[in-house]
C-alpha positions in Angstrom: 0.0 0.0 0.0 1.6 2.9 -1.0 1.7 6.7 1.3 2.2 8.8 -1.0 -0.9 11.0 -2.2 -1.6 14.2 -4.1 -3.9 15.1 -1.5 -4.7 14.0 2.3 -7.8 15.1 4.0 -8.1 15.4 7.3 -11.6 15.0 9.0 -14.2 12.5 7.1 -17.4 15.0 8.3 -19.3 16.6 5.4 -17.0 19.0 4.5 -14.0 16.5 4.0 -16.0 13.6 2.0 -16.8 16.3 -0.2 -13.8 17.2 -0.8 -12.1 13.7 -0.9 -15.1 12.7 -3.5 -14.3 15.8 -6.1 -10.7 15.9 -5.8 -11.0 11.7 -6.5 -13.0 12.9 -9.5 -10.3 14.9 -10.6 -8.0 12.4 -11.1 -5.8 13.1 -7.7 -4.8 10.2 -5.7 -6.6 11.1 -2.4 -6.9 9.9 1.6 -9.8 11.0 4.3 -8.5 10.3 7.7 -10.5 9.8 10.6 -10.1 9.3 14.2 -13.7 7.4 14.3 -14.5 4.0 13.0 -16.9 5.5 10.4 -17.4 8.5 8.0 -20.2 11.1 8.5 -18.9 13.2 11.5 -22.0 14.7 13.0 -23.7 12.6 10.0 -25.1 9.0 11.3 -28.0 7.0 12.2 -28.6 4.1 14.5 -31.4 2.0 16.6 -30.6 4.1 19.6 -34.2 3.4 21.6 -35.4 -0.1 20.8 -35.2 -2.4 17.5 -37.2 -1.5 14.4 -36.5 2.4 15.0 -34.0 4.1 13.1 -33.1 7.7 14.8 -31.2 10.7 13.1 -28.2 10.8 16.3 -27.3 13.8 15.0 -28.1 16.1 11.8 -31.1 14.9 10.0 -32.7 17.2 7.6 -30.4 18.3 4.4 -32.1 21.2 2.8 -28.7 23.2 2.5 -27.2 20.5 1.0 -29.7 19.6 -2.1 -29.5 23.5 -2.6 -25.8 23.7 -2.8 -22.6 22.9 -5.3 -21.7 19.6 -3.7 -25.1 18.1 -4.6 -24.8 19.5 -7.7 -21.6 18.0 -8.6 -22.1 14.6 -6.7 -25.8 14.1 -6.2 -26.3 11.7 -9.4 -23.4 9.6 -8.2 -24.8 9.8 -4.9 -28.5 8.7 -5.7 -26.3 5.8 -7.9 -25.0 4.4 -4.8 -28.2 4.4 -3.2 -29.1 7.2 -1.7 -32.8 7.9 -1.9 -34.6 10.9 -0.5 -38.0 11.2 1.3 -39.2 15.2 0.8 -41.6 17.0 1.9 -44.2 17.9 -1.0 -46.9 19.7 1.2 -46.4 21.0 4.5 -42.9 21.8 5.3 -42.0 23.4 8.7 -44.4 25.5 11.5 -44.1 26.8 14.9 -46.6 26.9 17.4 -46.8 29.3 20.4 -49.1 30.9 22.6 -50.5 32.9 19.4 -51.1 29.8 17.6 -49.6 27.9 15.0 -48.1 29.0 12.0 -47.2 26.9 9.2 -45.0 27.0 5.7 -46.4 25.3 2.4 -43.7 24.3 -0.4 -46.4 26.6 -2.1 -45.3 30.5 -1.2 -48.8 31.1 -1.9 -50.4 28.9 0.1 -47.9 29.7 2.6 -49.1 33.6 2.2 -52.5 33.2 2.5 -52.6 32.5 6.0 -51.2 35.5 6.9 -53.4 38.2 9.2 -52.4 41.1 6.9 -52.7 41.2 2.9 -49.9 43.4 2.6 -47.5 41.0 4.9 -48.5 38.2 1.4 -47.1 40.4 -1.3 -44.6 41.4 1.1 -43.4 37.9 1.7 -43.8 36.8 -2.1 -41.3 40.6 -2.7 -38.8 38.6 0.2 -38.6 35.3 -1.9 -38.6 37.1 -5.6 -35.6 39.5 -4.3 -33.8 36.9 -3.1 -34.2 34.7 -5.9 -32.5 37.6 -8.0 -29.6 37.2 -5.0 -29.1 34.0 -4.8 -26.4 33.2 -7.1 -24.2 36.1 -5.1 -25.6 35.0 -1.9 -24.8 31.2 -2.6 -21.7 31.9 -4.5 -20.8 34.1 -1.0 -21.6 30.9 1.6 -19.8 28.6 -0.7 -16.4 30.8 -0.2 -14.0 31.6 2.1 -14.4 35.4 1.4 -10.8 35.9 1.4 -8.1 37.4 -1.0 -9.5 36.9 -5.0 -12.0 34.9 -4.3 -14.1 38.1 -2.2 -13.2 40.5 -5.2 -14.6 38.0 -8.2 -17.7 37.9 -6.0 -17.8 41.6 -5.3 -17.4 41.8 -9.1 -20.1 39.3 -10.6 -22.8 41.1 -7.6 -21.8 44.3 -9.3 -22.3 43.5 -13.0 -25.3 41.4 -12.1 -27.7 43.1 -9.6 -26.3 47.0 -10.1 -24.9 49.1 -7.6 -28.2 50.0 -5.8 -29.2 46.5 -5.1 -25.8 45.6 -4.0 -25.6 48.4 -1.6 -29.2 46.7 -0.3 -27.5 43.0 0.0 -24.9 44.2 2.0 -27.6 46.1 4.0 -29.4 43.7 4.4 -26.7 40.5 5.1 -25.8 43.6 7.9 -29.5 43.2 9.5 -30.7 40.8 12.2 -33.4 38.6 11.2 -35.5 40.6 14.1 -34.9 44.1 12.0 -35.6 42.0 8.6 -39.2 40.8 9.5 -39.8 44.5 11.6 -39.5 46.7 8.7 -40.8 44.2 6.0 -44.1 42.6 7.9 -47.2 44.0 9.4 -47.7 40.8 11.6 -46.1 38.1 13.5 -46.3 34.7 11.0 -43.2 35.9 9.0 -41.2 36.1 12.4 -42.5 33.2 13.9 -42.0 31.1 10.7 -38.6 31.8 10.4 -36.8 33.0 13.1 -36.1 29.7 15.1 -34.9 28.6 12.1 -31.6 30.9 12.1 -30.6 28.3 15.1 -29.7 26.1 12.2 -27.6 28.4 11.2 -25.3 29.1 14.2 -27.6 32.6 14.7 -29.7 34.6 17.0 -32.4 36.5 16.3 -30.6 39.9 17.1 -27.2 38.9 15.6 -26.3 40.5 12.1 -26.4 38.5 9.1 -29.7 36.9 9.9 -31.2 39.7 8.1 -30.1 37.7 5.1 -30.5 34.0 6.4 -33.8 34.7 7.1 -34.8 34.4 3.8 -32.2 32.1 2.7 -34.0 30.1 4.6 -37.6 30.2 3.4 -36.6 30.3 -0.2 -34.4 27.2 0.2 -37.6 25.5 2.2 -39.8 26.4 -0.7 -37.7 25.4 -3.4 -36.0 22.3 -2.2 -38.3 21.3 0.5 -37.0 19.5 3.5 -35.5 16.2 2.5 -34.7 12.7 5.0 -32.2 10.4 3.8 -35.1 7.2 3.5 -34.0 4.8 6.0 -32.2 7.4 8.0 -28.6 9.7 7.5 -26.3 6.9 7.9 -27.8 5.5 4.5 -26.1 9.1 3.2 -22.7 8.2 4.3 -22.9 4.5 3.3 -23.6 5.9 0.0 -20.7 8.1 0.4 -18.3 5.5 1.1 -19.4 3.6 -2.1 -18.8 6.7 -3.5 -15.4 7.2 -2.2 -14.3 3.5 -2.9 -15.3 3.9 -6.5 -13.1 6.7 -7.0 -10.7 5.3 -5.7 -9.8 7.3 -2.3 -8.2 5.5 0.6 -10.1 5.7 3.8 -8.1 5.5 7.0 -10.4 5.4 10.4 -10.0 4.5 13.7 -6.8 6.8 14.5 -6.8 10.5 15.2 -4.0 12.2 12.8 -1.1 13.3 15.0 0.2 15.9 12.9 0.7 17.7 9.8 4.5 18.3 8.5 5.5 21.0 7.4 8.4 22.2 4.9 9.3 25.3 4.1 5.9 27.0 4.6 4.5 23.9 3.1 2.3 21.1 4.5 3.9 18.0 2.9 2.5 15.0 5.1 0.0 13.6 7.4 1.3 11.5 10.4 -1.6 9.3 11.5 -1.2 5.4 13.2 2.7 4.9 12.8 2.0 6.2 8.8 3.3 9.1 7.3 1.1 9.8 4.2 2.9 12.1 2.3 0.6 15.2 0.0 2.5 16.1 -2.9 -0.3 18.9 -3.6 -2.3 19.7 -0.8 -3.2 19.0 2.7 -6.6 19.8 3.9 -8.2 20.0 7.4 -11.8 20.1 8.3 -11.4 20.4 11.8 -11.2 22.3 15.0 -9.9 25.7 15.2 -8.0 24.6 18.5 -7.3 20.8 16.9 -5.8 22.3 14.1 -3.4 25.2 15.2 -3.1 23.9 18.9 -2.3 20.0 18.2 -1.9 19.3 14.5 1.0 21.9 13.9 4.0 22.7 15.6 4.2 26.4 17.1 6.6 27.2 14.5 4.6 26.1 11.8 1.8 28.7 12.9 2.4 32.0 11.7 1.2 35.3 12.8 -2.7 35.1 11.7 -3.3 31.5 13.5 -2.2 32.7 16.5 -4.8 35.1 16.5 -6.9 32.9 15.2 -6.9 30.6 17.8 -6.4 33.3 20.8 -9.5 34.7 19.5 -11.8 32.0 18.7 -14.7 31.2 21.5 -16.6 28.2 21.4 -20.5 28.4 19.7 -23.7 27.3 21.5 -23.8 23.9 22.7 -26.7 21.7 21.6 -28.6 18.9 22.7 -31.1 15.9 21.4 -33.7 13.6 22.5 -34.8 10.8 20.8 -37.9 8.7 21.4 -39.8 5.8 19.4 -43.4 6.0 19.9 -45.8 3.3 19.3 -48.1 5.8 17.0 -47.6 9.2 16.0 -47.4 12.5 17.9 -51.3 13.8 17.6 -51.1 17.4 18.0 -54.4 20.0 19.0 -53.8 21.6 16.1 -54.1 18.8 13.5 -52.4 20.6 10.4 -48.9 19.5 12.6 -49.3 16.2 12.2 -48.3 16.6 9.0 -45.1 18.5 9.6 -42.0 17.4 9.2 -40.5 19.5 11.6 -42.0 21.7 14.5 -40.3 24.6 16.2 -42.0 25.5 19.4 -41.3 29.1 19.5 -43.3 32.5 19.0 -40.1 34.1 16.7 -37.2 36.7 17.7 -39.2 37.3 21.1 -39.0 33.6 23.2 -35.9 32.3 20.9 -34.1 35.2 21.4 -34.4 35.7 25.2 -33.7 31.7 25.4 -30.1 32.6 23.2 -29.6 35.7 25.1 -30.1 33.6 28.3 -27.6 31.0 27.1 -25.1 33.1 25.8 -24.8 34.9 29.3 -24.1 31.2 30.8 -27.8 30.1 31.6 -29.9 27.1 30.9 -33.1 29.1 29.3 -36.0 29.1 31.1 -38.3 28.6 27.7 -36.0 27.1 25.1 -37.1 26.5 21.5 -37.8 22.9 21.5 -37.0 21.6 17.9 -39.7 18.9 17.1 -38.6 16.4 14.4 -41.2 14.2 12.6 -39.1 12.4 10.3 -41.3 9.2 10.1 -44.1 11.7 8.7 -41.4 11.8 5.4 -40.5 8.2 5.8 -42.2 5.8 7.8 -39.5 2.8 6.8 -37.7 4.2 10.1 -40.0 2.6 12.5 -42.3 -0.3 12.5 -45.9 -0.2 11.4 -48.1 2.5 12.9 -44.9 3.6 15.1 -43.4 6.9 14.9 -39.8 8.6 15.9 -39.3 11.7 17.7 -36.3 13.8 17.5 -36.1 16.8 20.1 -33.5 19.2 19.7 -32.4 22.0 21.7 -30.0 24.8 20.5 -29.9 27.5 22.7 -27.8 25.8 25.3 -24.9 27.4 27.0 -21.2 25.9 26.4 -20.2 26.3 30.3 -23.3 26.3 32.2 -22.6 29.2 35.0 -26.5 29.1 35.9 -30.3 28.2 35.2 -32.5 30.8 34.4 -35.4 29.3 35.6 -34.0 29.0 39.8 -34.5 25.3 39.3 -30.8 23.3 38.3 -27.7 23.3 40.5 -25.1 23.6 37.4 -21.4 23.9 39.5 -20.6 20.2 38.5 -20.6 21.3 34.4 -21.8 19.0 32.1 -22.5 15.5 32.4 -19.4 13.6 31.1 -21.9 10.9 30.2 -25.3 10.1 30.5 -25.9 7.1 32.7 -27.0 3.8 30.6 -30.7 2.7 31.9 -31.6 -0.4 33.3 -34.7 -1.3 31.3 -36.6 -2.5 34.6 -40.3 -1.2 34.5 -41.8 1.7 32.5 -41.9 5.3 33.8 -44.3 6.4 35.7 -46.9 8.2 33.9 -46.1 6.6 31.0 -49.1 4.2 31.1 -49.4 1.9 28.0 -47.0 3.4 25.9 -44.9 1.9 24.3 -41.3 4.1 24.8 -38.0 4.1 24.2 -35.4 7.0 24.9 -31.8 8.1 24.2 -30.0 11.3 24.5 -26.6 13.3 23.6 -25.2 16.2 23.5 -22.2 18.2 22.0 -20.9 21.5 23.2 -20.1 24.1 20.6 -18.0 23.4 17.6 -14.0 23.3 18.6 -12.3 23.4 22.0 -12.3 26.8 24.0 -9.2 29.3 23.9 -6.0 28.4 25.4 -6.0 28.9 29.6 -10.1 28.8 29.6 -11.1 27.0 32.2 -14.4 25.7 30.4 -14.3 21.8 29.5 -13.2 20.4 26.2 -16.3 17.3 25.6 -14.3 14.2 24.3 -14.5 12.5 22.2 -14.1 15.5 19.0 -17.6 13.4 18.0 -20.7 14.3 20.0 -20.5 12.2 23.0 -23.4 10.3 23.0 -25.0 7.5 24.8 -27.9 5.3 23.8 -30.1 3.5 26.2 -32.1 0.6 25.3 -35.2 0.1 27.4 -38.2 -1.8 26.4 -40.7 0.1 28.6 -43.6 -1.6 27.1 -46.7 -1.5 29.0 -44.8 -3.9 32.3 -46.6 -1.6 34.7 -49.9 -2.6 36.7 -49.6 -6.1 34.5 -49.4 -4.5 31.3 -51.9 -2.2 31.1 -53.1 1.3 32.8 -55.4 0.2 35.6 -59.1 2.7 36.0 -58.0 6.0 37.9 -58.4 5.6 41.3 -57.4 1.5 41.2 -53.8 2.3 41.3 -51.2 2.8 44.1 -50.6 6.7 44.5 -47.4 8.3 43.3 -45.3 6.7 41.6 -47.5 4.0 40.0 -49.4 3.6 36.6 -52.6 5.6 37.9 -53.3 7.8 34.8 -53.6 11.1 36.3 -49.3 10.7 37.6 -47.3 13.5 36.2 -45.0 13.3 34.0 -41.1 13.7 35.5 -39.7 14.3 32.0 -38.4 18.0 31.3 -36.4 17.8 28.6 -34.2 21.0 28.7 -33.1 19.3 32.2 -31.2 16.6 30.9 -28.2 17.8 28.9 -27.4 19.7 31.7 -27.3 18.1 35.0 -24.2 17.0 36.8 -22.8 13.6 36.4 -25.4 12.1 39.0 -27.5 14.6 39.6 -31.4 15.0 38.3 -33.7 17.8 38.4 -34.0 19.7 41.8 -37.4 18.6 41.7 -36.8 15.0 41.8 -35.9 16.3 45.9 -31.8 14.3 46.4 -31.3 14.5 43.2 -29.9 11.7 42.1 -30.1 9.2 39.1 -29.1 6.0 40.5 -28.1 3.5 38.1 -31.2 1.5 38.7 -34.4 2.7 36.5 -36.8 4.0 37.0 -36.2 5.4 40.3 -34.9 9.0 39.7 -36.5 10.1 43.0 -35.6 8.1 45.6 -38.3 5.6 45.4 -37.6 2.0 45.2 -39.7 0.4 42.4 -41.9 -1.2 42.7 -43.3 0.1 46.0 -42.9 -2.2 48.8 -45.0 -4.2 50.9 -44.0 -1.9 53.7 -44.5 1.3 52.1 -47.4 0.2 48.8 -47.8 3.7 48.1 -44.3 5.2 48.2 -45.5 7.7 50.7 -42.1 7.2 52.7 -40.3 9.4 50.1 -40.5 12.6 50.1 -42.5 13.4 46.9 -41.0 14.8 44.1 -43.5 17.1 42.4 -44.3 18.2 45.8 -44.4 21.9 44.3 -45.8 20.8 40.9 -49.5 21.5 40.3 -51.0 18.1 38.9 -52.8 20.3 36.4 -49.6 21.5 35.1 -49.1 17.5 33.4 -51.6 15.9 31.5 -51.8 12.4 31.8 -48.5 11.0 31.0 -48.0 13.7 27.6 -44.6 14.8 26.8 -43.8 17.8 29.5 -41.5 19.7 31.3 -42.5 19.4 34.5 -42.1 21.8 37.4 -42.6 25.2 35.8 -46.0 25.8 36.6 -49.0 26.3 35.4 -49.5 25.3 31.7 -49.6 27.4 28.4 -51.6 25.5 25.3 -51.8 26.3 22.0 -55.1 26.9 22.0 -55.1 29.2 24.9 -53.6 32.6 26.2 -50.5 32.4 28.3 -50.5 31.1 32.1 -54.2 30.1 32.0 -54.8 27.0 34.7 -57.0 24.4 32.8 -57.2 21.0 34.7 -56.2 17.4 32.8 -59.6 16.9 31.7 -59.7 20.0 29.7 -55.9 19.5 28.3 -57.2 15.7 27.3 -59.6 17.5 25.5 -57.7 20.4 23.8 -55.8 17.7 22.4 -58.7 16.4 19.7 -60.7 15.2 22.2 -59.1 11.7 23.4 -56.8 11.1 26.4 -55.7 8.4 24.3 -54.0 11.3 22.2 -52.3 12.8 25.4 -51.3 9.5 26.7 -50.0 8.1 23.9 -46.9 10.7 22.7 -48.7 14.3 22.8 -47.4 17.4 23.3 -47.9 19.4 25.8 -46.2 22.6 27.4 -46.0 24.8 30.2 -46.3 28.6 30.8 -43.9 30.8 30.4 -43.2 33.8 27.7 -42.9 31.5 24.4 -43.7 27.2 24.5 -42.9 25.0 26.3 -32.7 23.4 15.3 -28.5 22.4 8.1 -25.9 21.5 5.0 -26.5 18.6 6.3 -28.3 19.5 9.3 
């Protein structure tokens, strides 16, 4: 086996197949190197709940992608490999809030004509028709490192293309938050609420410049291109990737973190990874880590002036967190146009998603996060078995160091949890009664390791840390089935009216051990489910569990509604189809949500008050 290459690539994530796969096509003799035992980077799926469900463990929807050079150039090879993707043809995305729910069409129009205001339609269909006139500038722009030549033949093309005056307004408005974008343009709140969760995908907030521009980015690439799943989940994308790779020839090396890069004269002439030295006679490339790369990969004397900088000025990104749940039947939501939807943000716009990134930029766990709702099995129902459904919860607007929680409620001085404690698959959760669940978590803190001297942890491995428990929480409890209210042991057994102890912002963030201050210890021992101090089953000696000091203690019951997804202890409930901090009792949530408390019991949604309910490439 020879080491000597025209090009090595460092990093097999999306950005480093890419480039491995068109360099190949070339005609260069290329490696992609690896320190994990597959390809993909943040790009992967497994059966991370129980068998027959196939969840997205990290980026899922590839919108970007589809709309961008690399699909262009490698999609037919791709789809010739066997890659197939499911799309959305109707509904697309929507958020729901306290002001209701909100949701795109791949149809502009239809999209439009849901708006409160006329004006705000011709107004949005002006948004999507001047960015349409942008988008080869504006594509052309992301696709670039916006350095040197490359920044002047864009400056250039804009010029001769779009005229002065509309360049002066592209640079105005790439200069605008998406807040300022919607404020000036739109009469009403849909536009805002629509899209403004969605700049999380992009790394932005709300108030931060250049949203101005991905605002819209963002709609027109959901209307054009949809919101394609890889059918049979994303590690299908990489497999198809690999084929793709193999064909052309490029030499995969996994398994081994690269060690360094030489460096000759100014040049970089080799990789050093696993005892090899494979040797770039053209070009070395690294899709990495800020801190990875000029911190670990080259020698200080290798760096010059402008990585120094780089890396003394670089701060870590938002960290982010997901959920993942298999559901023995779809989520059924009280507004029946989500069930539908792909993907749900549960946000009002720049007002909740902004405080929440405010709140997690200053160190806090937000008190009302956006809760990204993925529906993926509404795309491609191959990921589960029949009539089951997948859930994917994200959250982005965690902080990278927690310092504090916003809402009073988390004891955050231990940092994040190294790793997630593996469940022990022993009886199903209380207030889960019937359902068939299964769970799994991870998380990743920002994108590269902090500055030098910060004292703010580095998560290893480079890949998200993850864990995946495996639980068959079937129906075990009260022999398999709910009992009649009333016929159960109290708290903690199957009676149908126990609340809920899931609150999902909660769990990327406690200490190693630790649970939510409400569960009154708190500790998570290894044993499930007992995150409260109460043995499980109850005991002869103590049937009801009453010996333990209850959990919820300061928890209305009318804040959970019969075993539906919620974050328990904040209060009293908001629901979308009712004003903010109104009290309303399980009965009447059971019946907001269509009218069966089958549909809360069996994977609804439900969330509590607060300002706002309850994310790309490849993402």
């Amino acid at each position: 086996m020879s080491d000597r290459f025209d090009a090595v690539v460092v990093g097999a994530g999306i950005n480093g197949m890419v480039a491995a796969a068109e360099l190949a096509g070339a005609g260069w003799r290329v490696a992609l190197v690896d320190e994990h035992d597959r390809i993909g980077g943040f790009i992967a799926s497994d059966e991370l709940t129980l068998p027959g469900y196939t969840h997205d463990t990290f980026s899922s929807w590839h919108p970007l992608f589809m709309a961008g050079g690399a699909y262009a150039a490698l999609g037919a090879d791709l789809h010739r490999h066997g890659l197939v993707y499911r799309n959305a043809e109707g509904p697309v995305t929507a958020s729901v809030s306290e002001r209701g729910a909100v949701v795109a069409d791949r149809d502009p129009a239809a999209t439009a004509a849901t708006f409160e205001h006329p004006e705000d339609a011709a107004a949005y269909a002006a948004m999507l028709t001047q960015l349409e006139r942008w988008s080869p500038h504006v594509f052309g722009a992301l696709g670039s490192r916006l350095g040197g030549t490359d920044a002047a033949r864009l400056g250039l093309g804009a010029l001769r293309g779009l005229g002065r005056a509309e360049v002066v307004e592209l640079v105005r408005v790439a200069g605008q938050s998406g807040r300022g974008l919607v404020r000036e343009r739109f009469a009403g709140h849909e536009v805002d609420q629509l899209w403004a969760p969605w700049l999380l995908h992009a790394g932005l907030a709300p108030d931060q410049a250049t949203g101005g521009l991905m605002l819209p980015v963002m709609a027109f690439t959901m209307h054009a291109v949809g919101l394609p799943v890889v059918e049979g989940g994303a590690g299908r994308f990489t497999e198809a990737f690999g084929r793709l790779l193999a064909e052309r020839g490029v030499e995969v090396v996994l398994g081994a973190p690269a060690e360094r890069i030489e460096v000759q004269d100014g040049l970089a002439v080799a990789v050093h990874v696993g005892g090899r030295r494979l040797s770039a006679t053209k070009a070395v490339l690294a899709s990495t880590a800020t801190g990875r790369l000029y911190g670990d990969l080259l020698r200080p004397e290798d760096v010059d002036d402008g990585g120094r900088q780089a890396v003394v000025r670089h701060r870590p990104g938002r960290a982010a967190a997901q959920l993942h749940l298999a559901l023995d039947r779809p989520l059924s939501w009280a507004d029946s146009r989500l069930d539908a939807v792909p993907l749900v943000h549960v946000s009002n716009g720049s007002d909740s998603t902004g405080v929440a990134c405010a709140q997690a930029e200053a160190g806090l766990l937000p008190a009302e996060p956006t809760v990204v709702v993925g529906q993926q099995t509404v795309l491609d129902p191959t990921r589960a078995p029949a009539g089951g459904a997948t859930l994917w919860l994200q959250l982005q607007e965690l902080p990278w160091a927690p310092t504090g929680d916003a809402a009073g409620e988390i004891d955050t001085t231990g940092g994040w949890t190294p790793r997630w404690p593996t469940p022990t698959p022993t009886a199903c959760w209380p207030g889960w009664s019937g359902t068939r669940l299964g769970w799994a978590t991870g998380w990743w803190a920002g994108t590269s390791s902090p500055r030098p001297g910060s004292a703010r942890p580095t998560p290893t491995p480079s890949r998200a840390t993850r864990t995946a428990g495996r639980p068959s929480w079937t129906s075990r409890c009260c022999g398999g089935r709910a009992p009649a209210p009333g016929t159960a042991p109290g708290w903690p057994g199957c009676s149908t009216s126990a609340p809920s102890p899931t609150r999902a912002p909660a769990w990327a963030a406690a200490p190693a051990t630790s649970w939510r201050r409400a569960c009154s210890g708190p500790r998570l021992p290894s044993a499930w489910p007992q995150p409260c101090g109460r043995s499980w089953p109850p005991s002869a000696a103590d049937p009801s569990g009453a010996g333990a000091r209850d959990p919820f203690r300061n928890v209305p019951r009318e804040s959970v509604a019969e075993g539906s997804l919620a974050r328990a202890g904040m209060g009293r409930p908001t629901h979308p189809r009712w004003g903010k901090g109104t009290s309303a009792s399980p009965s009447e949530l059971t019946r907001g949500c269509r009218g069966s408390s089958a549909a809360v019991r069996e994977g609804s949604l439900s969330r509590p008050r607060g300002g706002g309910p309850s994310w790309p490439g490849a993402a």
